[in-house]
C-alpha positions in Angstrom: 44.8 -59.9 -4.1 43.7 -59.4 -0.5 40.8 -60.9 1.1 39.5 -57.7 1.6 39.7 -56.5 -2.0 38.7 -60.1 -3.5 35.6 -59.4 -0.7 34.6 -56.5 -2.0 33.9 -57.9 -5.9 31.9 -59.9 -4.5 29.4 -56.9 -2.9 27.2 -57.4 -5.5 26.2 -61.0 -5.1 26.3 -60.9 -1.3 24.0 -57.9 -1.7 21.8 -59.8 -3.5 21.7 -62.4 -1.1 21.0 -60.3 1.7 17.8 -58.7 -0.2 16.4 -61.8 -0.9 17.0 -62.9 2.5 15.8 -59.6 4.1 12.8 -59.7 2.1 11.7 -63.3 3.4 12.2 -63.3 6.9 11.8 -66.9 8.5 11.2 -67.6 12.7 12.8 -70.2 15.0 14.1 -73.5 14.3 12.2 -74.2 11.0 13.7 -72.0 7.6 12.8 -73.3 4.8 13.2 -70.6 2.3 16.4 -69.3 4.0 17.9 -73.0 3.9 16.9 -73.3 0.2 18.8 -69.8 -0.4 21.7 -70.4 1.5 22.2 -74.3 -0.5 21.8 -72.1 -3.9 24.7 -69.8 -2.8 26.9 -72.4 -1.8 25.9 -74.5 -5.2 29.5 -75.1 -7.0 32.1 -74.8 -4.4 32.9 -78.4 -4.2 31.2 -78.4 -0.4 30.5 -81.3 1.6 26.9 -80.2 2.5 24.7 -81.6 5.0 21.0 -80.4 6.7 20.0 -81.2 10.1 17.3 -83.4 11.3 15.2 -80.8 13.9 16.0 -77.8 12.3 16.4 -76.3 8.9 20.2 -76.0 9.3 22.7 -76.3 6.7 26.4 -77.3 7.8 29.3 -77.0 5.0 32.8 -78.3 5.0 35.4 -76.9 3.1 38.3 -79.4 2.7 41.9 -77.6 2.7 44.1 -78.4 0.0 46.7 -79.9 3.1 46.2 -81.5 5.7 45.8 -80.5 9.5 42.4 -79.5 11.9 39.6 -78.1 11.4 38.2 -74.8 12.4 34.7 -73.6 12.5 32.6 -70.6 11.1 28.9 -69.4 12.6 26.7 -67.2 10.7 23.0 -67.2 12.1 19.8 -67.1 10.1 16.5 -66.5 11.9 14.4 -63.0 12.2 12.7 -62.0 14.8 8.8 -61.4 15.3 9.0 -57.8 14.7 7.0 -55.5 12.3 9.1 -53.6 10.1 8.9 -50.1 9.8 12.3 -49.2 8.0 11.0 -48.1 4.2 13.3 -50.3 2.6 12.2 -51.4 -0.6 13.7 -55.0 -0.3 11.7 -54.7 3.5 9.5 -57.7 5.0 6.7 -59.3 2.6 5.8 -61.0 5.9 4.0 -59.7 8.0 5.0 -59.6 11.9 8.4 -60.8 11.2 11.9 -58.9 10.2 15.6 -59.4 10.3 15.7 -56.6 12.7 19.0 -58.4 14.2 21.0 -58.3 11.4 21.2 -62.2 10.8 20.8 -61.8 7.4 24.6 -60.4 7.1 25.5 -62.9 9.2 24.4 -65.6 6.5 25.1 -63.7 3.2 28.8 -62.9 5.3 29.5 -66.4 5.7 28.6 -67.4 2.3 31.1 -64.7 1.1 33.7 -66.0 3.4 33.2 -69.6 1.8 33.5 -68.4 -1.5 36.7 -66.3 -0.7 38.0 -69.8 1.2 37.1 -71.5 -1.7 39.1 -69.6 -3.8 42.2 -70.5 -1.3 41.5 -74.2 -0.7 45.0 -75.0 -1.4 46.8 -72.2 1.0 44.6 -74.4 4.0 46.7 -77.2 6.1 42.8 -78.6 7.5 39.2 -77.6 6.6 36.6 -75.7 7.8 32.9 -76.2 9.1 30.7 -73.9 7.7 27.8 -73.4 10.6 24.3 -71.9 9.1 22.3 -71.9 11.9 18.6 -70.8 12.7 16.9 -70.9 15.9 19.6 -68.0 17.8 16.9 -65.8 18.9 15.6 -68.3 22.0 15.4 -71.5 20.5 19.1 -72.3 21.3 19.7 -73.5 17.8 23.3 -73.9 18.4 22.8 -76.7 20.9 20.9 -78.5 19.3 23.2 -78.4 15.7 25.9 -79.7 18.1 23.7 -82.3 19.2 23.4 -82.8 16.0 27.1 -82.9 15.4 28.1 -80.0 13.8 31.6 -79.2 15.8 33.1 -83.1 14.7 31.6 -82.3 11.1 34.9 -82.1 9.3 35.7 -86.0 10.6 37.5 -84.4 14.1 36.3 -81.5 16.8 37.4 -78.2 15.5 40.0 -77.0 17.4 38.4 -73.2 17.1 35.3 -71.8 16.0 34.5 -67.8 15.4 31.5 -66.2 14.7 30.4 -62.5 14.5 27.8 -59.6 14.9 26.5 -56.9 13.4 25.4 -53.8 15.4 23.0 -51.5 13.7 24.5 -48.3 16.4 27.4 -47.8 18.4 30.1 -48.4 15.2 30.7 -47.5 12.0 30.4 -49.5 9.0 33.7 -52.2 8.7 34.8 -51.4 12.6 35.5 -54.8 14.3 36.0 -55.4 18.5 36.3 -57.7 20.5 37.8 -58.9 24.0 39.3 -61.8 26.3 37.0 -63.5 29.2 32.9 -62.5 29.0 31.8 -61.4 26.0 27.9 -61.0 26.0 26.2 -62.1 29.3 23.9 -65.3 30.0 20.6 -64.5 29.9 17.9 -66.4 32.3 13.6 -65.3 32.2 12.1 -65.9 35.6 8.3 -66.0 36.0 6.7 -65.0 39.3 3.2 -65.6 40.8 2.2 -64.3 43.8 -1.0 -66.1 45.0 -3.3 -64.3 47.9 -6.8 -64.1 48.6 -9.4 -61.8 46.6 -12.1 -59.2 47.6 -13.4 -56.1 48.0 -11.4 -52.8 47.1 -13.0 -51.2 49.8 -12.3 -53.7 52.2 -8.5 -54.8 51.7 -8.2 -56.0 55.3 -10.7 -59.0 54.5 -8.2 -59.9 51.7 -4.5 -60.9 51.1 -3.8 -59.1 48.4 -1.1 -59.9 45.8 -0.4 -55.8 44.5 1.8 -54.6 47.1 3.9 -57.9 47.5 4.5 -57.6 44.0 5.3 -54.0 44.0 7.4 -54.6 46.9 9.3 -57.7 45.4 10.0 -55.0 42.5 12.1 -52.7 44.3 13.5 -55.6 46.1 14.9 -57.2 43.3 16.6 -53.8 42.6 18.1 -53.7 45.9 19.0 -57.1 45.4 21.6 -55.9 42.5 22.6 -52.8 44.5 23.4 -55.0 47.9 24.4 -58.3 46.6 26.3 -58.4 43.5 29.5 -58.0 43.4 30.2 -54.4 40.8 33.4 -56.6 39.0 31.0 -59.6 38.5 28.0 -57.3 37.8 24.1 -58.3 37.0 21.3 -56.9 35.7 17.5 -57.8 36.6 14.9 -56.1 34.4 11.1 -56.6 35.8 9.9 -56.3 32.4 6.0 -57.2 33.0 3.8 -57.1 35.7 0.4 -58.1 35.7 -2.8 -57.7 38.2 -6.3 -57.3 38.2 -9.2 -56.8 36.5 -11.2 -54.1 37.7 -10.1 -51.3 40.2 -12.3 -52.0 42.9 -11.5 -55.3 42.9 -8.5 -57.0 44.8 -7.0 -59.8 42.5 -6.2 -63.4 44.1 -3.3 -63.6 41.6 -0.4 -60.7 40.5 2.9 -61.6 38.3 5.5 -60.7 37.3 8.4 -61.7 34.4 11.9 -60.5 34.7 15.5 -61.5 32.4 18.5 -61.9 34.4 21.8 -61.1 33.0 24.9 -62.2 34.6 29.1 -62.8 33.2 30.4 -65.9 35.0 28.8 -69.4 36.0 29.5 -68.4 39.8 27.5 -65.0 39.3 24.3 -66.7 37.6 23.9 -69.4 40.0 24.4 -66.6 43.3 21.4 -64.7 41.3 19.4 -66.9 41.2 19.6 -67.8 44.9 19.4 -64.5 45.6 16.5 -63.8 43.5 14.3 -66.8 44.8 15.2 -66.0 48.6 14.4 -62.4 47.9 10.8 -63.3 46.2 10.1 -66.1 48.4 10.6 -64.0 52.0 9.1 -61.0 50.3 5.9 -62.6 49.6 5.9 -64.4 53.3 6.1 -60.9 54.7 2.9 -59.9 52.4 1.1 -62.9 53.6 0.9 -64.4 49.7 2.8 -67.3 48.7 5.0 -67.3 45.4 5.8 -69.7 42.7 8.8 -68.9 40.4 9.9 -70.6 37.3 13.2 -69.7 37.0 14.4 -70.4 33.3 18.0 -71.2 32.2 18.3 -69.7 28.7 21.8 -68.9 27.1 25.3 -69.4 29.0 27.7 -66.7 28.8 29.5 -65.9 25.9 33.0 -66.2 27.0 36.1 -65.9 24.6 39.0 -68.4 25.1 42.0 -64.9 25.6 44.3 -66.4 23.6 41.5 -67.0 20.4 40.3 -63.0 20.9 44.3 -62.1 20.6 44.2 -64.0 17.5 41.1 -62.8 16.1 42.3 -59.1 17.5 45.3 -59.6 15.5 43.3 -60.9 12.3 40.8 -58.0 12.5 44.2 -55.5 11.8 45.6 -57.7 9.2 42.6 -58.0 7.4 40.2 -55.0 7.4 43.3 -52.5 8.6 44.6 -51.8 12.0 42.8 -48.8 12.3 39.5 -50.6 12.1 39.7 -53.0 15.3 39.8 -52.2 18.5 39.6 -54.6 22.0 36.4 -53.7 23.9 36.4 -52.5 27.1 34.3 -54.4 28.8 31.4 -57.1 27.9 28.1 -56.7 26.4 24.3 -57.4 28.2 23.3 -59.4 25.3 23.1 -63.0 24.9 23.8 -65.3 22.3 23.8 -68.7 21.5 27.3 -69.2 20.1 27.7 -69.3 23.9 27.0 -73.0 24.0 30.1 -73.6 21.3 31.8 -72.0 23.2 32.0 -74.1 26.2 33.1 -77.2 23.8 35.8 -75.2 21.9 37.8 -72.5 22.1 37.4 -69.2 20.1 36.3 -66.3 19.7 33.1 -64.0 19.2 33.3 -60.7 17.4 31.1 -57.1 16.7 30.9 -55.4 13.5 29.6 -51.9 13.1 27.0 -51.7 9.8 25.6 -48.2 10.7 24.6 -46.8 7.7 26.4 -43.9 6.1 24.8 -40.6 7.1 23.7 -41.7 10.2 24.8 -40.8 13.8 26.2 -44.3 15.5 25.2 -42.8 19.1 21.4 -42.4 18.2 20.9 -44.4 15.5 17.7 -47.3 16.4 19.1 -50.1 17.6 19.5 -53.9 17.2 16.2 -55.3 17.2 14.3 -52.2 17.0 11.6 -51.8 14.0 13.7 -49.5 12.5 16.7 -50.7 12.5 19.0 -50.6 9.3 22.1 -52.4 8.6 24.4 -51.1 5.6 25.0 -53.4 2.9 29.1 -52.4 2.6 29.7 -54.3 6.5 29.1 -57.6 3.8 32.8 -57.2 2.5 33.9 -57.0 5.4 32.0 -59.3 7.9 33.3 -62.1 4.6 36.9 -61.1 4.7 36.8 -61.2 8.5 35.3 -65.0 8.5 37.7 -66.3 5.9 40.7 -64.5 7.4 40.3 -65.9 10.6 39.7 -69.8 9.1 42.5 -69.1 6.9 45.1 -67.7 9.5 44.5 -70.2 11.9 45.4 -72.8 9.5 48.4 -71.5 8.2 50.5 -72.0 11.6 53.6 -70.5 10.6 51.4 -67.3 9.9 50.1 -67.0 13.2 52.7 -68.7 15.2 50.1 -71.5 16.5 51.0 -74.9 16.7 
């Protein structure tokens, strides 16, 4: 039997899982009823099952029937603080909070892929981690699980580690991509306060005012992208917030501002930054306000090691059918937190369409959006994709990896 067929019985019991999870969305570092869930799923596979200390983590290993390295799985398990407004009847019982981002396929996928592995303990030559993570969406969960020592969890450091993603639009149900080099971008918040001198509306020249340095460090930072950046090493900065006043005939002592920063290579997100606090700094001085910026490093770039996206490239055809993966063109704006693995191993970081059936990938709402809906038939395959990848890349003479 295939993985992909054997995947596919289980679409009932991932289902499940999924519901139950969907229906009890948990925030941050701290999952309680998710970790509870995810321990009853794994219940009877002969695991070697530990939690973490600072966060409600659950890491599983999954000893191969021969010897040889270990390899590492990701699924991620936190929701995000968003109020649901899909009409599902297995929606949010909590208020304010939703798996808008899909995590919950991404934990009921890798508890498929452990049972499918399961299954085929003795085809493995090592083991694999099993990573159930919370704490993705900001809290950098992932760091602090290998703080914690997730990737040496099997005895040794994995030698590769994979991990994947749903998308709500954009693909179909079961479609799989990926590419070599920057995957999804870093992803950096800046805070800016511009500080002047208050008054009068009707007398701005006995005042310093703060609203047209910050409008005017807006459209700087734009020309900032335009001027600076190189277009094959691109950026993105999105003023998302600005802030200023309280009255309109009154000119405020304070204005801010709150922008992300998105950028694909180490070299890039450091020149941004330099950029960006020159650029606020002599923008402001020409205003006559001063500024203060807190410029906050948040998620690294996802970068996958080329010859671990060839693999998982090469796993995607083999197991879901070659007619179902496809490299991506170029990388994504997003940020994640597998990032930080990453940079300690080598591997690889995929998408998976779950677009629902009858709807149009191009328009459907998006990843975190209140609406969003994921289709419970991308479980099959997000589980055969995990486990084919563990399982390939410890079968050498499969693959051709040594």
């Amino acid at each position: 039997m295939s993985l992909l067929t054997d995947a596919h019985a289980l679409a009932p019991v991932l289902t499940e899982l999924r519901h139950a999870l969907h229906r009890e969305p948990e925030l941050g570092l701290d999952l309680p009823l998710t970790q509870a869930k995810v321990l009853a799923a794994l219940d009877g596979l002969g695991l070697e099952i530990t939690t973490g200390r600072a966060l409600s983590s659950v890491t599983a290993v999954l000893r191969g029937g021969r010897p040889g390295p270990a390899v590492l799985l990701r699924g991620d398990m936190d929701a995000l603080p968003v109020q649901e407004d899909t009409g599902l009847p297995y929606a949010s019982a909590l208020d304010g909070r939703m798996h808008a981002c899909g995590h919950d396929l991404h934990t009921a996928g890798l508890v498929g892929a452990a049972h499918l592995l399961a299954a085929r303990r003795a085809e493995l030559a090592g083991d694999v981690v099993l990573m159930f993570q919370p704490g993705e969406e900001g809290q950098g969960g992932a760091r602090i699980m290998i703080e914690e020592g997730v990737l040496d969890a099997a005895g040794e450091r994995v030698v590769a580690a994979y991990a994947l993603h749903v998308v709500a639009r954009d693909a179909p149900t079961g479609f799989a991509a990926t590419r070599p080099g920057p995957m999804l971008a870093a992803s950096d918040t800046v805070h800016v306060t511009l500080r002047g001198a208050g008054g009068h509306g009707s007398s701005p020249h006995s005042a310093t005012d703060p609203v047209p340095a910050l409008c005017a460090t807006v459209t700087a930072l734009q020309t900032l992208v335009t001027r600076e950046v190189d277009i094959f090493d691109p950026a993105v900065v999105t003023v998302g917030r600005i802030e200023a006043g309280t009255a309109p005939n009154v000119i405020p002592d304070t204005a801010r501002l709150s922008a992300t920063v998105r950028t694909f290579s180490d070299a890039s997100r450091a020149a941004v930054r330099t950029s960006f606090e020159r650029t606020v700094h002599g923008t402001a001085a020409a205003h006559g306000v001063t500024a203060g910026i807190e410029y906050v490093h948040q998620y690294p770039p996802t970068v996958n090691h080329p010859g671990e996206a060839a693999f998982a490239l090469d796993t995607g055809r083999e197991v879901l059918g070659a007619d179902r993966v496809l490299p991506l063109p170029t990388p994504m704006a997003g940020s994640e937190d597998f990032s930080f693995v990453l940079r300690e191993v080598p591997g690889a970081y995929l998408g998976l369409g779950a677009c629902p059936p009858g709807t149009d990938p191009a328009t459907a709402p998006m990843n975190h959006s209140a609406q969003a809906l994921y289709d419970d038939a991308a479980l099959p395959y997000a589980a055969a994709l995990l486990a084919g990848l563990a399982l390939r890349r410890l079968t050498p003479a499969a693959t051709g990896q040594e």
